[in-house]
C-alpha positions as CSV (number, residue, x, y, z in Angstrom):
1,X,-30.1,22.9,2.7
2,X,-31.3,26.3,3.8
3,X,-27.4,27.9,2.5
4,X,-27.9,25.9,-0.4
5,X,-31.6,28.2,-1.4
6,X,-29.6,30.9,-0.1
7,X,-27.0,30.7,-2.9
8,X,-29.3,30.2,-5.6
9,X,-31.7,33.1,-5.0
10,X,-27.9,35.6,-5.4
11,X,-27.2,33.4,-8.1
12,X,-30.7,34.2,-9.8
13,X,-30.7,37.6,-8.9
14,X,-26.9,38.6,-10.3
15,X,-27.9,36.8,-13.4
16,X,-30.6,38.9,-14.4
17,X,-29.7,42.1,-17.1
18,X,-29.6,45.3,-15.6
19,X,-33.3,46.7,-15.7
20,X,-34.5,43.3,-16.2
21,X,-36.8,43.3,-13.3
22,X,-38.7,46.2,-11.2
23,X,-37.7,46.9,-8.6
24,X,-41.0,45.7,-6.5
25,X,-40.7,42.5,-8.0
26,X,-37.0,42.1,-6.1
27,X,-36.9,40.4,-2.9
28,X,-35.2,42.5,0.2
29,X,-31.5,41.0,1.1
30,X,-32.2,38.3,3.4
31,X,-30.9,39.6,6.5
32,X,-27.3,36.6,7.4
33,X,-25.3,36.7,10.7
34,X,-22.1,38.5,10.0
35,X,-19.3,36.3,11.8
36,X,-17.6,39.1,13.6
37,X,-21.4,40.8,14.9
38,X,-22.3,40.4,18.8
39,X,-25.3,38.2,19.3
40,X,-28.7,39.3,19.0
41,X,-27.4,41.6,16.0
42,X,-27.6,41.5,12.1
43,X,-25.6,43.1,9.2
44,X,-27.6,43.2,6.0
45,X,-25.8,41.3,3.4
46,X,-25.0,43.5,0.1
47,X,-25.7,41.8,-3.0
48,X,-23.3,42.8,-5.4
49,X,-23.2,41.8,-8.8
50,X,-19.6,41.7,-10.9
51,X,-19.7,43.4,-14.0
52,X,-19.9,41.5,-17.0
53,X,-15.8,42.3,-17.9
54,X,-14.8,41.2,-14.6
55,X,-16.2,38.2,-14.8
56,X,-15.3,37.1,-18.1
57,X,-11.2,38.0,-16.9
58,X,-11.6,35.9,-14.0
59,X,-13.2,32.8,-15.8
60,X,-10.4,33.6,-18.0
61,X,-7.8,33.6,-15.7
62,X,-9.3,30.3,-13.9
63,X,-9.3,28.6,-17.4
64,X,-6.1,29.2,-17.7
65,X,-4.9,27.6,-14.1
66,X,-7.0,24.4,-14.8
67,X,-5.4,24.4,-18.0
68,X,-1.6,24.6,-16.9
69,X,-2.8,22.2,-14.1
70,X,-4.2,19.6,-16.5
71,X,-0.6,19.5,-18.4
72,X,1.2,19.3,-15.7
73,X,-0.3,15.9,-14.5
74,X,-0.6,14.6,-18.1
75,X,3.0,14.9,-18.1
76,X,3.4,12.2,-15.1
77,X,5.3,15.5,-13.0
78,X,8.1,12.6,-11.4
79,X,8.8,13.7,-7.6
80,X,11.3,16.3,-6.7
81,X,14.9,15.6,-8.1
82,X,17.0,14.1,-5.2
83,X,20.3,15.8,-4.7
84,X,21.4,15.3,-1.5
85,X,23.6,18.6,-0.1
86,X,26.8,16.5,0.2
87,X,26.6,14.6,-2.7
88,X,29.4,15.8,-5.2
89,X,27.8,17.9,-8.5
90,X,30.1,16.3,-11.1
91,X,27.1,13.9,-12.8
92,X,23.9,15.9,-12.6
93,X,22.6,13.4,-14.8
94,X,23.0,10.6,-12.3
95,X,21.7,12.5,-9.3
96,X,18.1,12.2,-11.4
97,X,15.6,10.4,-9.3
98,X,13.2,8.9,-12.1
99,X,10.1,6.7,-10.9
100,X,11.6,3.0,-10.6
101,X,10.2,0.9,-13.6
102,X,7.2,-1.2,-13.0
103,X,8.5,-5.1,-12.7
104,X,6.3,-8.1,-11.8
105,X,6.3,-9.3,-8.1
106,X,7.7,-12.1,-7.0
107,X,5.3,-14.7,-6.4
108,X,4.7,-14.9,-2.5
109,X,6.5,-17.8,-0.8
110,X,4.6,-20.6,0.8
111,X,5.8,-22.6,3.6
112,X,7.8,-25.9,3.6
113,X,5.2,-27.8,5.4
114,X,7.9,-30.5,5.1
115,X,9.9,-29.5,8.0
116,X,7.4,-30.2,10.6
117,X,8.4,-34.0,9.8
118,X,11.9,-33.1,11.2
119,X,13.2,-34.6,14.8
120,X,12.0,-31.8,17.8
121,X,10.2,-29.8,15.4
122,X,6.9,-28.8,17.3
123,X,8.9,-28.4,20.7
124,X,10.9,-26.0,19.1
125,X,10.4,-21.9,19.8
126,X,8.2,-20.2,17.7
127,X,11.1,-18.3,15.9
128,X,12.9,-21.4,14.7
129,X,9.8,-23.1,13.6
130,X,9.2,-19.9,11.4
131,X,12.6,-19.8,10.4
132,X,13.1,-23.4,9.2
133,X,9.2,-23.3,7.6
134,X,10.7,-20.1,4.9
135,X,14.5,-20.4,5.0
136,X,14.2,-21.2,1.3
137,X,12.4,-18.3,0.4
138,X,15.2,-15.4,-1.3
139,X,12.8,-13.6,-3.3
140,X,10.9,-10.8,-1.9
141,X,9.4,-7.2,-3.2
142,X,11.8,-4.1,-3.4
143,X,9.4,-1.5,-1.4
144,X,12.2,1.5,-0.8
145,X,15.3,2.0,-3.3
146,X,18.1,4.4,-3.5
147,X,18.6,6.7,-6.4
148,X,21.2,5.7,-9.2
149,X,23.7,8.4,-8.3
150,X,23.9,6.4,-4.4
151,X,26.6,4.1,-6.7
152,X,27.6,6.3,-8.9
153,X,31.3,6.1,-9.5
154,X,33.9,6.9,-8.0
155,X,32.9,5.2,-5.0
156,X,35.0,4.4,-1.9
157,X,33.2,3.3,1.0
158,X,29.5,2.2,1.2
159,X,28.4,2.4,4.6
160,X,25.7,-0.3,4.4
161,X,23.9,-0.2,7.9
162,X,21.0,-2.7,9.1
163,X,18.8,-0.8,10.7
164,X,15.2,-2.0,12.2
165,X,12.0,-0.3,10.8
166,X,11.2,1.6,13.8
167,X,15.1,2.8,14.4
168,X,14.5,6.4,13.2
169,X,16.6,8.5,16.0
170,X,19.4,6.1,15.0
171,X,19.0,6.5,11.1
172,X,19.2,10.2,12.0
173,X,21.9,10.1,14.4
174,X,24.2,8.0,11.8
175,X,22.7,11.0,9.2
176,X,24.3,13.5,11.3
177,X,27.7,11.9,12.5
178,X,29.5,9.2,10.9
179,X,27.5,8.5,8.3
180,X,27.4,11.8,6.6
181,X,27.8,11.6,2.9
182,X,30.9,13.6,2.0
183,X,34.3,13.5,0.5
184,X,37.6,12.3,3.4
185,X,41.2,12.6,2.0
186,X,40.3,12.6,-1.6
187,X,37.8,10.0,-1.8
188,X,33.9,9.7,-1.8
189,X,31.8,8.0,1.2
190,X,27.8,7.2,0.7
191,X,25.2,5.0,3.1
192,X,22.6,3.1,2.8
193,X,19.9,1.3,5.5
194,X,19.0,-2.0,5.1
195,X,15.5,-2.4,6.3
196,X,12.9,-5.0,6.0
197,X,8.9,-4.4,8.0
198,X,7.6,-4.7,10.8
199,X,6.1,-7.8,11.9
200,X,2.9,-6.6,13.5
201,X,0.4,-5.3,10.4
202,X,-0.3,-1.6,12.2
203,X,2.8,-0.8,13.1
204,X,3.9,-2.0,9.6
205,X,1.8,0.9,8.0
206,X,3.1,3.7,10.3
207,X,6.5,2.6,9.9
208,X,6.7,2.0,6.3
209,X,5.3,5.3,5.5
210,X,7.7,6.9,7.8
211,X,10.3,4.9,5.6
212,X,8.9,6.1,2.3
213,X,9.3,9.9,4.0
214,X,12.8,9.3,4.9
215,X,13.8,7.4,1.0
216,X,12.1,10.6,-0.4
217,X,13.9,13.2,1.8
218,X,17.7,11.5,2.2
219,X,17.5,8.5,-0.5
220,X,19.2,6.1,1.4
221,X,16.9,3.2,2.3
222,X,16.7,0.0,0.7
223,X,13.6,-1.9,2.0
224,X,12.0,-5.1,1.5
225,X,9.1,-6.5,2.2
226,X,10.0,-9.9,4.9
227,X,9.5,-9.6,8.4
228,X,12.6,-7.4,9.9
229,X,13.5,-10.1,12.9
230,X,16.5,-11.2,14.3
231,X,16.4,-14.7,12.0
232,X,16.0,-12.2,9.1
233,X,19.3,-10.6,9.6
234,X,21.0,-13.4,6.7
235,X,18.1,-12.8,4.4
236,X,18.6,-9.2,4.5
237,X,22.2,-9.5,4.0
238,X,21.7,-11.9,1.0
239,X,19.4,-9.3,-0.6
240,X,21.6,-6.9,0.0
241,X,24.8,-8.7,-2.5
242,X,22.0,-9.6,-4.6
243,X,21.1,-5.9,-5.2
244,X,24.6,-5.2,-5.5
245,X,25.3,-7.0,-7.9
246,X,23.2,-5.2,-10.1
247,X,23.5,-1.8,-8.9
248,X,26.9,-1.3,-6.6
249,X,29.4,-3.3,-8.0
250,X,32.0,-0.7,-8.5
251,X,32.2,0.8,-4.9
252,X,35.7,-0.1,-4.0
253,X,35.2,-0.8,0.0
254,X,32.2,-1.6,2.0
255,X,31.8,-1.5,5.9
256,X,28.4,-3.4,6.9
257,X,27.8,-2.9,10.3
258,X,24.2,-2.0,13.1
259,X,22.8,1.4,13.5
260,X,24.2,1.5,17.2
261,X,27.7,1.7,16.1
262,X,30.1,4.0,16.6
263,X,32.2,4.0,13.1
264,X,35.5,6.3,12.9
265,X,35.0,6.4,8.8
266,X,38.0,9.2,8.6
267,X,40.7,6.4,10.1
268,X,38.2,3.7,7.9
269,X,39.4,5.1,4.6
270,X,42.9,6.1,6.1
271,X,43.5,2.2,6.5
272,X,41.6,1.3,3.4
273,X,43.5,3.1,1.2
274,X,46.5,1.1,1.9
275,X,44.8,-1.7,0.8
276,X,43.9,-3.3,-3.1
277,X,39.9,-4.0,-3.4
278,X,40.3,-6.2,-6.1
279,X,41.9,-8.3,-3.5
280,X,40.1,-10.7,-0.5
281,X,39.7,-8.2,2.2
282,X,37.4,-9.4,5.3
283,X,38.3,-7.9,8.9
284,X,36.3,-7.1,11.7
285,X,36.4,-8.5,15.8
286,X,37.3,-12.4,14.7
287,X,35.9,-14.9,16.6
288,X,37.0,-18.8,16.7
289,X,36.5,-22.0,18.3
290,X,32.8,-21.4,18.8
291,X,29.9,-23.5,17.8
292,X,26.3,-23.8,18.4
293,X,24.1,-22.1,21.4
294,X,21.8,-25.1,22.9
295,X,20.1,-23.3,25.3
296,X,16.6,-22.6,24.4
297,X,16.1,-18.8,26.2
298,X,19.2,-17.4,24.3
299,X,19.0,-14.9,21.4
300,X,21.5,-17.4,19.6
301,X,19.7,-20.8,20.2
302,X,20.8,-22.5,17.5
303,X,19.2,-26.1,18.2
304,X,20.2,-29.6,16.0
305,X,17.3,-29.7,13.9
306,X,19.3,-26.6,12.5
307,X,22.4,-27.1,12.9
308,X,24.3,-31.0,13.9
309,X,27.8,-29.5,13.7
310,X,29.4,-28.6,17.1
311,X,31.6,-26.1,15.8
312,X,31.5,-22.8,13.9
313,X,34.1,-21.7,11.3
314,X,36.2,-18.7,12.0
315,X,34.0,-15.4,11.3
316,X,33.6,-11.9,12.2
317,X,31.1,-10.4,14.9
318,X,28.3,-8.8,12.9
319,X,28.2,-5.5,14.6
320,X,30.8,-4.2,12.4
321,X,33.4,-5.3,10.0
322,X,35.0,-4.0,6.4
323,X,35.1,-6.3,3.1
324,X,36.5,-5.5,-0.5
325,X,34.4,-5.5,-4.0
326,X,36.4,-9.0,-4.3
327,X,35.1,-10.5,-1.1
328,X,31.7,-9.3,-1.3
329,X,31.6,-11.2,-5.0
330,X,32.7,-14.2,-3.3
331,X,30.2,-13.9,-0.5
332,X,27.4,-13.7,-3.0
333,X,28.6,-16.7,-5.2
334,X,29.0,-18.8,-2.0
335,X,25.6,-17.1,-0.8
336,X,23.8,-18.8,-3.6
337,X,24.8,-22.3,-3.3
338,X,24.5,-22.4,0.5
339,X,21.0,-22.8,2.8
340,X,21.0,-20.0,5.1
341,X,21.6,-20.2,8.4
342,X,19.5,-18.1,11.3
343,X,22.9,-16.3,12.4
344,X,24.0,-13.8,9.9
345,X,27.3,-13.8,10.6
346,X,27.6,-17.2,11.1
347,X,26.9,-17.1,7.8
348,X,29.2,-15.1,6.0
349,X,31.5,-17.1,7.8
350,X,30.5,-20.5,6.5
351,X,30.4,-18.5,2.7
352,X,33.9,-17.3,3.4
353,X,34.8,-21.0,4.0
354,X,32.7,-22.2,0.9
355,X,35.5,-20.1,-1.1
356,X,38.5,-21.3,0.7
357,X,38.8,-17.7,2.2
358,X,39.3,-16.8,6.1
359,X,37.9,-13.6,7.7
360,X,40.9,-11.3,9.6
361,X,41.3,-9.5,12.9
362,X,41.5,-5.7,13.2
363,X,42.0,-4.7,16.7
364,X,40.7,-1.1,16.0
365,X,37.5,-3.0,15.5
366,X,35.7,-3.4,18.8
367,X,32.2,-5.2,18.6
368,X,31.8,-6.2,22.1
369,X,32.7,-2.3,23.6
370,X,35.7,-1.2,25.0
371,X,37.0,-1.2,29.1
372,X,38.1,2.0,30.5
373,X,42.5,1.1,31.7
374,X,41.5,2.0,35.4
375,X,38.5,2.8,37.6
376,X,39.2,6.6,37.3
377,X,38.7,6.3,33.6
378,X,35.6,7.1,32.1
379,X,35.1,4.2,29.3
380,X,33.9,7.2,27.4
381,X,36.8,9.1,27.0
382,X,37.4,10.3,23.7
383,X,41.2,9.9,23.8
384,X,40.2,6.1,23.9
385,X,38.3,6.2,20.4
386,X,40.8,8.0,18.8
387,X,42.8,5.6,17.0
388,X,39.2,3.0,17.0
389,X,37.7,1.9,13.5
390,X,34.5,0.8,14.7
391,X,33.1,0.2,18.2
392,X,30.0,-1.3,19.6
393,X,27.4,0.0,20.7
394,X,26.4,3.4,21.1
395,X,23.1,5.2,22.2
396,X,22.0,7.5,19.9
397,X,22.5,10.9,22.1
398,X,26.4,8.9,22.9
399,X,26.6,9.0,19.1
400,X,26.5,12.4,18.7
401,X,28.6,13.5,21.8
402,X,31.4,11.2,20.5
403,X,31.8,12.0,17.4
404,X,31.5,16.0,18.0
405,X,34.5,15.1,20.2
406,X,36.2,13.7,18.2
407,X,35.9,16.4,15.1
408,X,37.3,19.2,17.9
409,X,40.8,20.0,16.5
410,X,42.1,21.2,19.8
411,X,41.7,17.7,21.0
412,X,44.6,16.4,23.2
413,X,45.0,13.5,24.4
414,X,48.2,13.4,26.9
415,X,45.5,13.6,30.1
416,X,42.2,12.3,30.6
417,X,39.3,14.0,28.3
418,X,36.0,13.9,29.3
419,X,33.4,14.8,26.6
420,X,30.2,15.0,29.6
């Protein structure tokens, strides 16, 4: 209060006209701490009162800011352009990053209190219960999406990685390596993370803000709004071909793989390229003559109420594998007639069967790691990821360490390398 009488006496006394008062009738400065004086000491505060000019050119000159402020906002100023540094220049018009258009949310999904009829259903873990209560919900809010020039042809390879929301060293670590955006032998690469939220409501806000941060810096996250789980692993990969099929249909190649792989995307396009992606095209690490996980503790418990069958069709480990633009239309047809299934790769397996198409082995495509050829040999020996599409799985600080070895031109591989 007492600053506030303070300002209104200078006020007062600056606004009176020269002469205007005498000079007994003035109050003496009030005597103000200066903040720099020693205590117990005073400076004398000088009144001083602009000249009339001076104060009409700096109400002139803050006019003029508001002003220029004012039209900038009623313009809607659009956040910065996104052009990411190894994105090719040849269509500045597609590298524009305009505000997404407003569209109507989905109406939220209620549960199919039906279930709970089923066989077993109560003594079932928590997880299945959930996922058998919402497996028929597909339709969920777009929170994070790419720019326009992410597809923007020609495209190659789309590195499409599923990533967790809280993975952000490994989003990085894929930034840095492998997943660099950038042009090998003649042809264009781009990424994407697929990311749903987190389950508990305060982590969720961190998190999704930190996701907002890194769409707005690097442009490469596509995020919905389900609970990012390992049950959720098929929605998000149906999402996914349903988003394609609007906005990346003419990407040539895609490699859908975890954040903790170790991808080799230069011998990626060298084997691609000898291949037609208007053609079926599904390799990874194949697996066969498996079938459902009965055992309640396992990450894979796949109990009858879900599944009866004993057996699984042929499919590809999910930790990595490479599909063509024909496959990944096939996969979406089949997708949309099928009930999902808690295993995503299970999944695309019984999608692939749906269209009378079998998934392939690639034995540069190691999901389950890789064993050093003798105990002297370091299972992290550069010379043994050499000739590797994809392996599985790598910490993020292994990440970086392989694939710097790997870029060395000097590297020789006649003798054992070690890279630590």
């Amino acid at each position: 209060m007492g600053g506030g009488s303070r300002s209104g006496e200078t006020l007062s006394a600056c606004s009176q006209p020269r002469g205007g008062a005498s000079r007994k009738n003035r109050k003496a400065p009030e005597q103000h701490r200066h903040p720099t004086a020693a205590p117990g000491t005073t400076r004398p505060t000088r009144m001083r009162c602009r000249r009339p000019l001076r104060t009409e050119v700096g109400l002139a000159v803050a006019l003029s800011i508001c002003t220029l402020l004012l039209l900038l906002f009623s313009q809607h100023v659009s956040p910065p352009t996104f052009q990411s540094l190894e994105e090719p220049q040849g269509h500045p018009e597609a590298l524009a990053w305009p505000a997404q258009p407003s569209r109507p949310l989905p109406t939220p999904c209620r549960a199919n209190t039906s279930v709970a009829a089923l066989p077993g259903f109560e003594a079932q873990p928590q997880q299945v219960r959930d996922f058998l209560l919402y497996k028929h919900c597909r339709d969920f809010p777009l929170l994070q999406d790419v720019p326009p020039s992410k597809c923007a042809p020609p495209l190659f390879l789309l590195l499409v990685i599923k990533s967790s929301p809280s993975n952000y060293e490994r989003r990085e670590l894929v930034r840095r390596t492998w997943g660099r955006e950038r042009q090998v032998k003649g042809v264009q690469l781009r990424r994407l993370f697929l990311v749903g939220t987190a389950p508990n409501p305060l982590e969720a806000r961190k998190v999704n803000r930190l996701l907002a941060m890194e769409a707005q810096v690097h442009g490469d996250i596509l995020q919905w709004d389900f609970y990012d789980s390992f049950f959720n692993l098929t929605l998000k990969q149906v999402l996914f071909l349903q988003w394609q099929e609007t906005r990346c249909t003419n990407t040539s190649f895609v490699l859908n793989g975890d954040d903790d792989v170790f991808a080799h995307t230069n011998n990626m396009v060298s084997y691609l390229q000898d291949h037609d992606p208007d053609q079926h095209l599904f390799v990874g690490q194949l697996i066969r003559n498996v079938g459902p996980i009965r055992i309640p503790w396992s990450k894979y418990y796949v109990p009858k109420v879900v599944m009866e069958e004993e057996h699984y069709p042929p499919y590809c480990a999910g930790g990595g594998f490479l599909l063509s633009r024909f496959t990944a239309t096939a996969l979406r047809r089949a997708a949309a007639t099928l009930d999902l299934f808690p295993i995503d790769d299970v999944f695309l397996g019984m999608c692939l069967k749906q269209e009378g198409l079998e998934p392939a082995s690639h034995s540069g495509i190691r999901t389950a790691g890789i064993r050093a050829p003798s105990a002297h040999t370091s299972s992290f020996d550069p010379c043994l990821y050499r000739e590797l599409l994809l392996v599985h799985r790598f910490l993020p600080y292994e990440m970086l360490l392989m694939w710097d070895a790997l870029s060395q031109p000097n590297l020789t591989c006649g003798k054992q390398t070690q890279i630590y």
